[in-house]
C-alpha positions, 0 to 999 in steps of 0.5 A: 500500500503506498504511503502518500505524503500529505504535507511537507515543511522545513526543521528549524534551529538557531542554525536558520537564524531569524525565520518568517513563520508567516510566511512558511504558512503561507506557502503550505506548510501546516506543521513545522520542525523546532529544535526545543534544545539539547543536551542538559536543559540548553534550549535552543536559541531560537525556540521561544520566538519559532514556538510563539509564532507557531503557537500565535499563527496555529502552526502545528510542531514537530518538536525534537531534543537533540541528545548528548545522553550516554546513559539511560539516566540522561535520556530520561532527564533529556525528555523532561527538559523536552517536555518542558518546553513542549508544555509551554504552548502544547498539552499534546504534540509530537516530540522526537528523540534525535540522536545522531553522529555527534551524539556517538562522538560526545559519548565516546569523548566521555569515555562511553562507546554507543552499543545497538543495545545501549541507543535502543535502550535509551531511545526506549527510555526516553519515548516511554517519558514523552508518551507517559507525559501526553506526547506523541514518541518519534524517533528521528534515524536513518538507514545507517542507525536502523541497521547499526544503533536502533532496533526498531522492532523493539523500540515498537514493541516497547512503546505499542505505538511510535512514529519514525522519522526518517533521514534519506536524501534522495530523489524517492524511498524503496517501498520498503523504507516508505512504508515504515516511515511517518515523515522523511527529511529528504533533503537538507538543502531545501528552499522555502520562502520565509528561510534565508539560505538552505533548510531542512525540508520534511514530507509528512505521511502522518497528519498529526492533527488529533495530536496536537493541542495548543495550551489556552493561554489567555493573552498578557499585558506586555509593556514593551508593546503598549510602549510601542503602540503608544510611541506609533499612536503618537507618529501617526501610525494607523492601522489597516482601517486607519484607526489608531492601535489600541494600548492593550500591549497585545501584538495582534493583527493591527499592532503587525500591521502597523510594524510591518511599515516601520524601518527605522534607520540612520542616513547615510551622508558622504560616508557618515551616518547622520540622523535619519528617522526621527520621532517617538518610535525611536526613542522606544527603540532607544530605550529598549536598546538601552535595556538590552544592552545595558547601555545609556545612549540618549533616549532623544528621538534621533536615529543617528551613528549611535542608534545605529551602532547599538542597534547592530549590537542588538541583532547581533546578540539576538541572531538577527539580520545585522543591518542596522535597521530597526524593522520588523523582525528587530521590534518583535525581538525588542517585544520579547527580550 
């Protein structure tokens, strides 16, 4: 029986810096892989901003924790530190044990060398947490791990019910392979609007949809964006409708909209950059610079050589683009850092 892919989208990390969730919607992508972290609680990066736009756009997830685990012990804690990021805007989705190559080489650095018995017994380990948790097990291998460090067969048989992931980058799977798969990475050379450069790109054979449930998380009062939606209320933003924003400090529908015409930036005048925009706009930026930074430029409405320098610094210590220019991205990242 053939296994039809229903759906395909990309796995991202920090690795893809900032991404545009909205956009990999838009182009057809109805679930997305997230690294939530790995190895001993480090979350990844990136996870918090991809998670939230997934959660705020109803993007469905894949999420995976890449392990450093080199005993059962460690598996097990790896799924917990997994699970706890899952929970912050899932009750249920799946989540998937990736341990690869690098894995085997922390390992032995350890003084730990990876047996077939050994990954099987920790892969089991940690799925039965993430299924004891309300999560759905997926195991990420490929050809090489299933002949060599995963016995499927009784990882099956152990869990009763778990899904595989699987590597294989080529054109198309031998039926043997596309049957016993729920999803295929089948290229880590994928493009896809919304991703700058190369990406991971995944086919899904097994929705998931019944699986997923995001929390009910009433919105809060964020200050950061009822300071923006003041400062553009008092420029002259309006929204779509031309109405004014309304101060709730919630990043909705109108606040994007508004966002999406602001780039607030400096001049560039025979070699010198001199003050461009100017405005409360930028004094809100200049503030937030400030607080990130631990910095005290002056909070005085001029985007000049200065706000210019501590604006690279933010999108640097944030993983976004560096060009100097406070758009978008920037002031969604200034919301929640």
């Amino acid at each position: 029986m053939e296994n039809k892919a229903l759906f395909e989208g990309p796995d991202i990390s920090v690795h893809q810096g900032v991404v545009d969730i909205k956009r990999i919607r838009n182009a057809g992508c109805k679930r997305i892989g997230i690294r939530a972290g790995y190895g001993k609680n480090n979350v990844d990066q990136r996870y918090v901003p991809n998670a939230q736009a997934c959660y705020n756009l109803g993007v469905d997830v894949l999420l995976y924790w890449f392990s450093y685990a080199y005993t059962v012990d460690m598996a097990v804690a790896e799924a917990g530190y997994a699970m706890a990021q899952a929970a912050k805007y899932w009750e249920r989705c799946p989540v998937a044990f990736d341990f690869e190559y690098d894995s085997v080489n922390y390992a032995r650095k350890n003084g730990v060398a990876i047996t077939r018995e050994l990954a099987t017994d920790m892969a089991i380990a940690f799925l039965e947490k993430v299924r004891d948790g309300g999560y759905i097990p997926v195991i990420y291998t490929n050809l090489d791990y299933m002949r060599n460090y995963f016995d499927l067969e009784r990882i099956a048989a152990q869990l009763g019910r778990m899904y595989v992931w699987y590597a294989r980058y080529t054109s198309s799977l031998p039926d043997s392979e596309a049957r016993a798969v729920d999803i295929w990475q089948y290229t880590a050379s994928g493009r896809i609007p919304g991703v700058a450069g190369r990406v991971d790109m995944n086919r899904f054979y097994t929705d998931f949809a019944e699986s997923t449930v995001p929390i009910h998380r009433p919105q809060k009062r964020n200050l950061n964006i009822q300071g923006f939606q003041a400062a553009a209320n008092a420029d002259g933003y309006r929204d779509a409708d031309g109405n004014p924003l309304s101060e709730d400090g919630l990043d909705g529908p109108r606040t994007q909209h508004v966002r999406s015409q602001i780039a607030l930036k400096a001049r560039l005048s025979q070699g010198n950059y001199v003050v461009g925009s100017k405005g409360h706009l930028v004094e809100w930026w200049q503030q937030r610079c400030n607080e990130i930074l631990a910095r005290s430029q002056a909070v005085d409405g001029l985007f000049g050589k200065t706000a210019r320098k501590d604006t690279l610094a933010l999108q640097r210590r944030l993983s976004l683009k560096e060009d100097g220019i406070a758009g978008y991205n920037s002031i969604q990242a200034a919301f929640y850092n």
